[in-house]
C-alpha positions as CSV (number, residue, x, y, z in Angstrom):
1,X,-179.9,85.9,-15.2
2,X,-177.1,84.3,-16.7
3,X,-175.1,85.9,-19.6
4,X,-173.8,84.1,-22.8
5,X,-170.3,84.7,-22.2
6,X,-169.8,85.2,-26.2
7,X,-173.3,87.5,-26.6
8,X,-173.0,91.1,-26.3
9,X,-174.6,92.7,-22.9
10,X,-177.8,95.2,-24.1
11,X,-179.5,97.1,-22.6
12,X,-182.1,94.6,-21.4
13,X,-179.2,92.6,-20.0
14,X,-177.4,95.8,-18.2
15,X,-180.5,97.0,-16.8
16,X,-181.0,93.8,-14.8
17,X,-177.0,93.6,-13.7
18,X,-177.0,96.9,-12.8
19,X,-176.8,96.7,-9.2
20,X,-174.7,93.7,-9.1
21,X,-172.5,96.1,-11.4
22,X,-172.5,99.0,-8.7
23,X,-172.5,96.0,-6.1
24,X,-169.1,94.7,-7.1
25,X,-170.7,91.4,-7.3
26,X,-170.1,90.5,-11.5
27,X,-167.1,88.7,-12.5
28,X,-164.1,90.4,-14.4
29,X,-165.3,89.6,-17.6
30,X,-169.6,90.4,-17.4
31,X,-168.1,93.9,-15.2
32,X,-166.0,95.0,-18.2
33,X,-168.6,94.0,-20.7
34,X,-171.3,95.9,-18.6
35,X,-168.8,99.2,-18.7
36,X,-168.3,98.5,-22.2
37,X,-171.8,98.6,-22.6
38,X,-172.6,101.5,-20.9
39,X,-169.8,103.5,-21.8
40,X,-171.3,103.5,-25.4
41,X,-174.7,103.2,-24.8
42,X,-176.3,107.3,-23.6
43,X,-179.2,105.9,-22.2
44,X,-177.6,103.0,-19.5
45,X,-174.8,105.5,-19.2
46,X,-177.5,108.1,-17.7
47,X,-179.2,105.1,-15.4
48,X,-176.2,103.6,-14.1
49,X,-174.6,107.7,-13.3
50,X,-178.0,108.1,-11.3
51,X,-177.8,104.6,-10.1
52,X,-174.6,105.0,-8.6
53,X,-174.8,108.7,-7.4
54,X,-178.2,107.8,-5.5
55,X,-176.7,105.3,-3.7
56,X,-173.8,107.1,-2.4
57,X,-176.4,109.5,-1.7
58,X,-178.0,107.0,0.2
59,X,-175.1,106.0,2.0
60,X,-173.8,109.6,3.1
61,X,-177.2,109.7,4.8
62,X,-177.6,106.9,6.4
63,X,-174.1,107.6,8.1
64,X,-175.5,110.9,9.0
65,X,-178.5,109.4,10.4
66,X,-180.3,112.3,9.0
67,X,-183.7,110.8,8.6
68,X,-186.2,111.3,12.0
69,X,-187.1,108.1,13.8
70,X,-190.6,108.4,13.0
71,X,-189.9,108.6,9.3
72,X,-187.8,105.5,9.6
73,X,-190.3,103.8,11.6
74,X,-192.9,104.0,8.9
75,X,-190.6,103.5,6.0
76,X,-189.6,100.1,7.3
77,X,-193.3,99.6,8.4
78,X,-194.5,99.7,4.8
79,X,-191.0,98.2,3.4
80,X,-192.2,95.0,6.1
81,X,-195.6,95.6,5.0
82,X,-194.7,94.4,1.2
83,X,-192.6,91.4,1.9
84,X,-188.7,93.4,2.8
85,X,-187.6,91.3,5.7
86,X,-183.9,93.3,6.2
């Protein structure tokens, strides 16, 4: 999606950023309009804080390795099985 650069970011538009947000991947200017929006906006404030604090989540596992091989056998079996190629 591609943001007017002189339109204000809602909540339609920060929902569909907000990984790119977390990612580090929006330019300066859409990545302070995106905070702006969120920082005054309760309901993208609440997604993007559980957004962000699942994938650290996430992450903190994955570098524990904390998941059995079985269980990460099938969850890749049925992430392959609807199209994830990663």
């Amino acid at each position: 999606m591609t943001l007017d650069p002189n339109s204000p970011i809602d909540c339609k538009a920060a929902a569909e950023r907000m990984f790119d947000l977390l990612d580090g991947e929006l330019t300066a200017d859409i990545e302070q309009r995106m905070r702006a929006h969120i920082v005054g906006c309760p309901h993208c404030f609440t997604v993007a804080d559980f957004e962000k604090r699942f994938l650290e989540a996430l992450t903190k596992a994955r570098a524990a390795g904390c998941a059995p091989g079985a269980l990460r056998d099938k969850v890749l079996s049925q992430l392959r099985a609807v199209g994830f190629s990663g």
